[in-house]
VOKOL-963273 format. One record per residue (C-alpha): x, y, z. Coordinates in nm, 2 decimals. Example, Ala and Ser with C-alpha at 12.3 -4.5 7.8 and 13.67 -1.06 7.14 Angstrom:
> xx/yy/zz
> 1.23/-0.45/0.78;
> 1.37/-0.11/0.71;
***
This chain:
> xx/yy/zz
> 0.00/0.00/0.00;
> 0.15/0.32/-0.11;
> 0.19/0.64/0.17;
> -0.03/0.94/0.04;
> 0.18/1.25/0.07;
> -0.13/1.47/0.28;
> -0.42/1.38/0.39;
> -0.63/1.50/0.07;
> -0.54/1.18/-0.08;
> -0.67/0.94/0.22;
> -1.04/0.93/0.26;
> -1.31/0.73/0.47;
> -1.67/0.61/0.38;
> -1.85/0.52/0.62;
> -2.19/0.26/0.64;
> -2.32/0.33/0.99;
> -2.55/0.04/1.02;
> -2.84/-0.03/1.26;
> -2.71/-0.40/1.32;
> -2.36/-0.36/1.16;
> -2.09/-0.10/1.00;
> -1.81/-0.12/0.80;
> -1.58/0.14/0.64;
> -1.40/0.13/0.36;
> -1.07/0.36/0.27;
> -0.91/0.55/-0.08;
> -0.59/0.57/-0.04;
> -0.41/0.72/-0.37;
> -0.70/0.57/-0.58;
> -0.71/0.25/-0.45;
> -1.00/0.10/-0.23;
> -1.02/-0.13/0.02;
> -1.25/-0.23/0.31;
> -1.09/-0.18/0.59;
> -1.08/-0.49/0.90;
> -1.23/-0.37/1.18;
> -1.23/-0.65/1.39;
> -1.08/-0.99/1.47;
> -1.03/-1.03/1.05;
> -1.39/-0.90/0.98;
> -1.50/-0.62/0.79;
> -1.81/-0.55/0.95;
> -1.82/-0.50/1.34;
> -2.19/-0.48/1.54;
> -2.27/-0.12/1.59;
> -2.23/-0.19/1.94;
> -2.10/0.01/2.23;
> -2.04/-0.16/2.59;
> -1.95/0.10/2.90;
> -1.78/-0.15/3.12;
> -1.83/-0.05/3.49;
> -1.60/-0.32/3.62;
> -1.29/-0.24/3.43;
> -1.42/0.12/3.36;
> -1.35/0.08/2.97;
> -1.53/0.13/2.67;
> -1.57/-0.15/2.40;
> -1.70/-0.23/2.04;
> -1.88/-0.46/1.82;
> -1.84/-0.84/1.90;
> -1.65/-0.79/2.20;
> -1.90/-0.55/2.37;
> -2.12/-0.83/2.26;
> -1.95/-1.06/2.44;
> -1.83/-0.86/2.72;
> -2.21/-0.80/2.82;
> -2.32/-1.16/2.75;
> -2.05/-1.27/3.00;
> -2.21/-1.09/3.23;
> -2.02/-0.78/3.32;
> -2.15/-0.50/3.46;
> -2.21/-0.20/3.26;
> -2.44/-0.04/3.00;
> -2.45/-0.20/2.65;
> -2.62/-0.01/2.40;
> -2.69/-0.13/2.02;
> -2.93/0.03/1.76;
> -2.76/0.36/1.77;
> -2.85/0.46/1.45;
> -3.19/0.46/1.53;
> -3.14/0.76/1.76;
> -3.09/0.95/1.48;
> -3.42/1.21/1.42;
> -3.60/1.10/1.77;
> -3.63/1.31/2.05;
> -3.41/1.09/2.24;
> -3.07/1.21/2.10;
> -3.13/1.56/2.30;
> -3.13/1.39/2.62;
> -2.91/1.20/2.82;
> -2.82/0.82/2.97;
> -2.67/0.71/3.30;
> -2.36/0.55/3.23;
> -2.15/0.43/3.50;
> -2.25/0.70/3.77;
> -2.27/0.98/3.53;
> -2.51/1.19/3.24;
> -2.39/1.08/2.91;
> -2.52/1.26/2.62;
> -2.67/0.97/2.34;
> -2.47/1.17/2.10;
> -2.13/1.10/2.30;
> -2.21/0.78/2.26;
> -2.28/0.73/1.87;
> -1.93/0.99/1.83;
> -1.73/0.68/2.07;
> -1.80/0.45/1.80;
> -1.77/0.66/1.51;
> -1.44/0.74/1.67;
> -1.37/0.40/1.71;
> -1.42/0.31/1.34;
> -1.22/0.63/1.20;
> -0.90/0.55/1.45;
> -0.93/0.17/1.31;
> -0.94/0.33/0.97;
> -0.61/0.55/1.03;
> -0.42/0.25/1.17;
> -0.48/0.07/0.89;
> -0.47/0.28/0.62;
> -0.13/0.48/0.80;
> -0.29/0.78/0.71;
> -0.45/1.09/0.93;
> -0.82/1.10/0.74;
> -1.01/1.39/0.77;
> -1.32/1.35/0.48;
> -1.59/1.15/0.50;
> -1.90/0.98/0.31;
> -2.13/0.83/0.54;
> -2.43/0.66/0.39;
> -2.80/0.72/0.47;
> -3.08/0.51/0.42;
> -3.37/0.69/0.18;
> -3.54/0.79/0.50;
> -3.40/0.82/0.86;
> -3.76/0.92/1.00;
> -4.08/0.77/0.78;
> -4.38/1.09/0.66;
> -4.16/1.41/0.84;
> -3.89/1.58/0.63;
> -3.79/1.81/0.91;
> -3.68/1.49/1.12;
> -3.49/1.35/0.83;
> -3.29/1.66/0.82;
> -3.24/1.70/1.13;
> -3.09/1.34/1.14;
> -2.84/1.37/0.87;
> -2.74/1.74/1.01;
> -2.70/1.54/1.39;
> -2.47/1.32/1.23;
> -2.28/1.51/1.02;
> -2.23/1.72/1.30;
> -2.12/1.46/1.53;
> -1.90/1.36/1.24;
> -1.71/1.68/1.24;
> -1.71/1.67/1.64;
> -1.50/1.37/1.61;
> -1.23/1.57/1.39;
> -1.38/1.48/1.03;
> -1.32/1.82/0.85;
> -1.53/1.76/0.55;
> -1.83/1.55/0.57;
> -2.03/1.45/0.26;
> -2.31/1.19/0.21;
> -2.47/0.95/-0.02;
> -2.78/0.71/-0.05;
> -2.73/0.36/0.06;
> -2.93/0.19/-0.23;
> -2.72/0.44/-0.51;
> -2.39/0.35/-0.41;
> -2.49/-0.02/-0.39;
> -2.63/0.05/-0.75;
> -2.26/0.15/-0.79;
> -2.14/-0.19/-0.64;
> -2.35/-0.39/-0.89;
> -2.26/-0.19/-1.20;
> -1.90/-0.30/-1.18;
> -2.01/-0.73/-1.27;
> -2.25/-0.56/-1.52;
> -2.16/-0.64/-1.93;
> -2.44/-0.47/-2.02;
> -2.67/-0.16/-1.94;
> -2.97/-0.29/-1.72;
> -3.23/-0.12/-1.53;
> -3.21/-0.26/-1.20;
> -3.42/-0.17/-0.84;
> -3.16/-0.18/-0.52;
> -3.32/-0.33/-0.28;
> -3.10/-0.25/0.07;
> -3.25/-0.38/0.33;
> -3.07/-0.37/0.68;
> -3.14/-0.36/1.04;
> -3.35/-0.02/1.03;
> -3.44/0.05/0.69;
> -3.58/-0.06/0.36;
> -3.45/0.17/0.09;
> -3.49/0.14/-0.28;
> -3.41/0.29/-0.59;
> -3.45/0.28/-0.93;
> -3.10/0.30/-1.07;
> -2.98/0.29/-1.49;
> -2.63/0.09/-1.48;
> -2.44/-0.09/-1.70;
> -2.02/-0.04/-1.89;
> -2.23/0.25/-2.11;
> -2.31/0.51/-1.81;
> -1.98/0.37/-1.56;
> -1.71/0.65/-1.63;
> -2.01/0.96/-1.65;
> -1.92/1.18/-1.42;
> -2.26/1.25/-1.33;
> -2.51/1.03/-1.23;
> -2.79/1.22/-1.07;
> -2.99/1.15/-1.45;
> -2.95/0.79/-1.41;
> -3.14/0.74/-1.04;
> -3.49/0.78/-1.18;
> -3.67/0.74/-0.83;
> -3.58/0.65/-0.43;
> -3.77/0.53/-0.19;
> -3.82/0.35/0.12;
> -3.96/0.32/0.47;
> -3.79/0.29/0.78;
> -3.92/-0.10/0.84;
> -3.62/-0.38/0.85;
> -3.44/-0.62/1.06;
> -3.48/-0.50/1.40;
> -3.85/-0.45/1.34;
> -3.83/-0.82/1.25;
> -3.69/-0.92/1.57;
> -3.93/-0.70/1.71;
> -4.22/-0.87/1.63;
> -4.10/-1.28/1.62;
> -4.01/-1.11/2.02;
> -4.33/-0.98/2.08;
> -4.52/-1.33/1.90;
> -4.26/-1.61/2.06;
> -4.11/-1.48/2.39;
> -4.36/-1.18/2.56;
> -4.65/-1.42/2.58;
> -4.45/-1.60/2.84;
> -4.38/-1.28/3.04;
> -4.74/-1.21/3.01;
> -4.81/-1.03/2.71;
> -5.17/-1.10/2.58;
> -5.22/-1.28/2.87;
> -5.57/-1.26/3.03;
> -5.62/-0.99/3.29;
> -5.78/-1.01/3.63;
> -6.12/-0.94/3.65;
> -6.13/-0.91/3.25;
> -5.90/-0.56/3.26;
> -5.65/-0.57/2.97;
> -5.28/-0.62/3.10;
> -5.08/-0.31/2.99;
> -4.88/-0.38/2.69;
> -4.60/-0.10/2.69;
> -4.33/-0.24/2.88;
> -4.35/-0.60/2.65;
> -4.31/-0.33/2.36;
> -4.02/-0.15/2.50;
> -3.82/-0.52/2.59;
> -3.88/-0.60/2.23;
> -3.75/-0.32/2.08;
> -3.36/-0.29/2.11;
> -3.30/0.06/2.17;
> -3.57/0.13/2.42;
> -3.45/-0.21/2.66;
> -3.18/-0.01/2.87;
> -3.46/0.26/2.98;
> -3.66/-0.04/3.17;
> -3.40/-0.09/3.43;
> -3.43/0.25/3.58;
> -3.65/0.21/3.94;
> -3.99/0.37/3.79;
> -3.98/0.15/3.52;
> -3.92/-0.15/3.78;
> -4.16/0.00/4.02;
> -4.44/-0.01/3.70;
> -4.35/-0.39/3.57;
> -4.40/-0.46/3.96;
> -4.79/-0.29/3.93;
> -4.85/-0.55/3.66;
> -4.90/-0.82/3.92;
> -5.27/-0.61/3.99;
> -5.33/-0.72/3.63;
> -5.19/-1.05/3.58;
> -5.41/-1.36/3.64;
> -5.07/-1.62/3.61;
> -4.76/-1.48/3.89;
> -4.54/-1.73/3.72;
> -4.55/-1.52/3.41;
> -4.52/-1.18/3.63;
> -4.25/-1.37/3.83;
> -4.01/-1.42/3.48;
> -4.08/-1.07/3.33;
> -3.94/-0.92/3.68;
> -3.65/-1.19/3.67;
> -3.57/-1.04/3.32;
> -3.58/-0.67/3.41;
> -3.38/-0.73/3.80;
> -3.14/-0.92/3.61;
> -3.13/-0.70/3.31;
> -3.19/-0.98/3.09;
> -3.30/-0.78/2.81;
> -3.04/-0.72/2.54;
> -3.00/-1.12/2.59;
> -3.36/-1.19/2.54;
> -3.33/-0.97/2.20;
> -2.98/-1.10/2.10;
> -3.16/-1.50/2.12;
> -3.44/-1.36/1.92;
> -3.18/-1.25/1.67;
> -3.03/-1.57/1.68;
> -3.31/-1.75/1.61;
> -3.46/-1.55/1.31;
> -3.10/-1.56/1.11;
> -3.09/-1.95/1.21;
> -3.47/-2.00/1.03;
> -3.32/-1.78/0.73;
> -3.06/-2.02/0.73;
> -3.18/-2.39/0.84;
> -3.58/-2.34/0.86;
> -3.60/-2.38/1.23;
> -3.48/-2.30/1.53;
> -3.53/-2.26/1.93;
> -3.50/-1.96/2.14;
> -3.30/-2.09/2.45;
> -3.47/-1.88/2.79;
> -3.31/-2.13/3.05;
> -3.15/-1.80/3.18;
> -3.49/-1.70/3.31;
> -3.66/-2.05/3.39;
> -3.52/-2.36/3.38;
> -3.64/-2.58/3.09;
> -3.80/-2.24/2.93;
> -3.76/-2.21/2.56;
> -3.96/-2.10/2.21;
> -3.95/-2.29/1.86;
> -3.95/-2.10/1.57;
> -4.03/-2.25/1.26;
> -4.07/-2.08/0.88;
> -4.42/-2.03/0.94;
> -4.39/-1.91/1.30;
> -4.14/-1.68/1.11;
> -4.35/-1.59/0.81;
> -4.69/-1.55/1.03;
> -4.50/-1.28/1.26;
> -4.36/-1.09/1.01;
> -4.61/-1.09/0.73;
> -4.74/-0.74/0.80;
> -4.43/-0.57/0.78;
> -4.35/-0.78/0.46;
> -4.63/-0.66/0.30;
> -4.54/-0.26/0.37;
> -4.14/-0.36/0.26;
> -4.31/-0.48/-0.09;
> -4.55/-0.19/-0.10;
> -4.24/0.03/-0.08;
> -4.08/-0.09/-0.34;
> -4.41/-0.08/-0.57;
> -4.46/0.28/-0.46;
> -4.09/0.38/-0.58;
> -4.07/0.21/-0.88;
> -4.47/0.37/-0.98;
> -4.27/0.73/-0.85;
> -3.97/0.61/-1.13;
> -4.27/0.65/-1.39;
> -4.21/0.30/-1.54;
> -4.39/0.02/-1.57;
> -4.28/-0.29/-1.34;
> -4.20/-0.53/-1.63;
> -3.93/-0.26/-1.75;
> -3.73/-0.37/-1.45;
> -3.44/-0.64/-1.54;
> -3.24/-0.65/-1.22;
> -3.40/-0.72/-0.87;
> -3.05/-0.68/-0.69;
> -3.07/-0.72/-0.32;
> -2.77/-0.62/-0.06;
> -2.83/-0.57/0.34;
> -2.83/-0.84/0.62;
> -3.23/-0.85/0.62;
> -3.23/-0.99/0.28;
> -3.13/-1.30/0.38;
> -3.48/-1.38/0.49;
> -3.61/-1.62/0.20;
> -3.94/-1.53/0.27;
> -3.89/-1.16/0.23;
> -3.67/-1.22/-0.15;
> -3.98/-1.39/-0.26;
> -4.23/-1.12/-0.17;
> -4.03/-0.89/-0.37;
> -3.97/-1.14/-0.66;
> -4.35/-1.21/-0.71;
> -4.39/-0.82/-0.74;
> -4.15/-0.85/-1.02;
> -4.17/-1.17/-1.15;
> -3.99/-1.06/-1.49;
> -3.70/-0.93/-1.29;
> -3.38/-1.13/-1.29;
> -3.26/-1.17/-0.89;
> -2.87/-1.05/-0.89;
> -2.76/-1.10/-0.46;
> -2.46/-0.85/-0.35;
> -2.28/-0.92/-0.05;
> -2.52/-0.88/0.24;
> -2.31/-0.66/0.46;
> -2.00/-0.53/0.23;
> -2.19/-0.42/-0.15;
> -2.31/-0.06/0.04;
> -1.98/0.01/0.18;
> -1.77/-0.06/-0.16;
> -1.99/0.12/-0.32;
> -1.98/0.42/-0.13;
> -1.54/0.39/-0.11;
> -1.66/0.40/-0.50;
> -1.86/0.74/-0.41;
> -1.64/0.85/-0.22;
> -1.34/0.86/-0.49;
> -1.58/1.06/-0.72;
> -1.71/1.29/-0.50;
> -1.35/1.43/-0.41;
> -1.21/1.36/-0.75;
> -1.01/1.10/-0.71;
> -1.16/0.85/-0.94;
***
């Protein structure tokens, strides 16, 4: 790898994922995806505050730090912050008010020092992607998102910050096994967003320097794999805590806290002692204790993010093998959840159906007709899920299925980006 002389010639892009991230580097014209960790090129966007040691850790090994028990504050999902009210406030981390936004900069930090050690090069520009849509139906929220984090971005020492649509630059990723001009609809589905766009590619449009003429339409909604776990959570593993569970006296049982311990960014707020002291009021509603007795055993032992990361577990394992069982020995002994395909299919059909209406809507916004689409080309962890590739193929049945690298098509292509943007193609 050859030095750059200054630092205009080293740049970092950036996919700052829901589940994962990855970043790739230009160094003198050449790209490469940077390792992150232990050999891989994607790390889980995952930060762990470790009260024990009092250190900070990343990605698999905050994982694993928190599975093993430690002490501390793990938090995941970060990018879903982004646009909500809760990036304004503040979490208790180890004794002490942390701003969220500290928190999202410690791992962007984390990723650009990885990306300095191994490219041996200070970097100080940036392309982050963005999905279509950080916040669903309010524009003011999506700006505000992308201006947060380029903000934080520059906080961290980035001195130029650009960005770029997920679902283009994986358009950009595809073009380069293309040997002739196609018209093909990205389909990037992650952990919080399913974008898509309507993208003219092919050897005949490659070397144009601009490409805003070829993306005839974007789109998406902000529905994906964390939403997924979401809801096999809420249909496999609440109704044992008591969710849906008949009330006393024919009252309904509140519902909010089995939504919050579904949903991975909202888990660490339930261990705070008014959110205890209202899972403890749930025993006035509750006909079965057993059931009250394991959701209060999950939140005393801050069982949560393990509850979620099993739920995980299990839906990539279906993807994978067509069944699987969600181990909850950790709460009861003996307690656990199959999960078959149709388990799978049956708690997620709803959110299929608005991930297929999204794509219909952007390709009707592109002004074509559906049958003039030749590529269905699908990149993003989520798209792994059989049952979601053939939803979209039967809305495009003509379409030939192309399958990009799950977790690294968005990042090469925005390292691709990246070198145009700052004219180092």
């Amino acid at each position: 790898m050859s030095q750059p002389s200054s630092t205009a010639n080293c740049i970092a892009a950036i996919d700052f994922g829901t589940s994962n991230s990855a970043v790739c580097v230009v160094n003198d014209g050449s790209l490469f995806p940077i390792p992150l960790e232990h050999g891989h090129t994607t790390i889980p966007t995952a930060v762990f505050h470790n009260a024990e040691q009092g250190v900070t850790t990343f990605g698999r090994q905050a994982l694993s730090q928190y599975q093993d028990g430690n002490e501390g504050r793990l938090m995941r999902s970060l990018k879903s912050l982004l646009g909500s009210d809760l990036l304004a406030e503040t979490t208790v981390v180890n004794g002490r008010a942390v701003p969220y936004r500290h928190i999202i900069g410690q791992f962007l930090t984390h990723l650009r020092e990885l990306a300095e050690s191994h490219a041996s090069c200070p970097i100080e520009r940036v392309v982050l992607g963005r999905p279509v849509h950080f916040v669903d139906d309010d524009e003011e929220r999506d700006e505000l998102a992308e201006t947060t984090l380029g903000s934080i971005a520059q906080e961290i020492g980035f001195r130029e910050v650009r960005f770029q649509y997920e679902p283009i630059v994986a358009a950009l990723d595809l073009e380069s096994s293309l040997a002739n001009d196609e018209l093909a609809l990205v389909c990037d589905i992650g952990g919080g967003t399913s974008d898509f766009s309507i993208v003219r590619v092919g050897p005949s449009r490659a070397a144009k320097p601009d490409r805003s003429g070829d993306v005839l339409a974007s789109g998406g909604i902000h529905v994906a794999g964390t939403d997924f776990d979401q809801r096999l959570s809420m249909s496999g593993v609440m109704p044992l805590l008591g969710y849906g569970a008949p009330g006393k006296e024919g009252r309904p049982v509140p519902t909010s806290v089995y939504f919050d311990l579904a949903t991975w960014h909202k888990i660490n707020f339930l261990y705070s002692f008014p959110e205890l002291a209202r899972a403890e009021e749930l025993k006035l509603f509750l006909l079965d204790m057993n059931m009250h007795e394991r959701l209060m055993a999950v939140l005393r032992g801050r069982h949560g993010h393990r509850i979620a990361s099993h739920v995980e577990t299990a839906k990539i394992a279906v993807a994978e093998n067509g069944s699987a069982r969600i181990d909850l020995s950790f709460i009861e002994p003996g307690l656990d959840v199959a999960v078959s395909e149709s388990t799978l299919s049956n708690a997620l059909s709803p959110l299929l159906d608005r991930i297929t209406g999204a794509a219909l809507q952007a390709v009707a916004r592109a002004g074509i007709a559906f049958d003039e689409i030749t590529i269905l080309y699908f990149t993003g962890g989520s798209t792994g899920l059989r049952q979601l590739r053939e939803r979209l193929q039967g809305a495009f049945p003509r379409s030939r299925v192309v399958a990009g690298d799950k977790f690294s098509s968005v990042v090469r292509g925005l390292g691709l980006s990246a070198a145009r943007q700052f004219d180092l193609a």
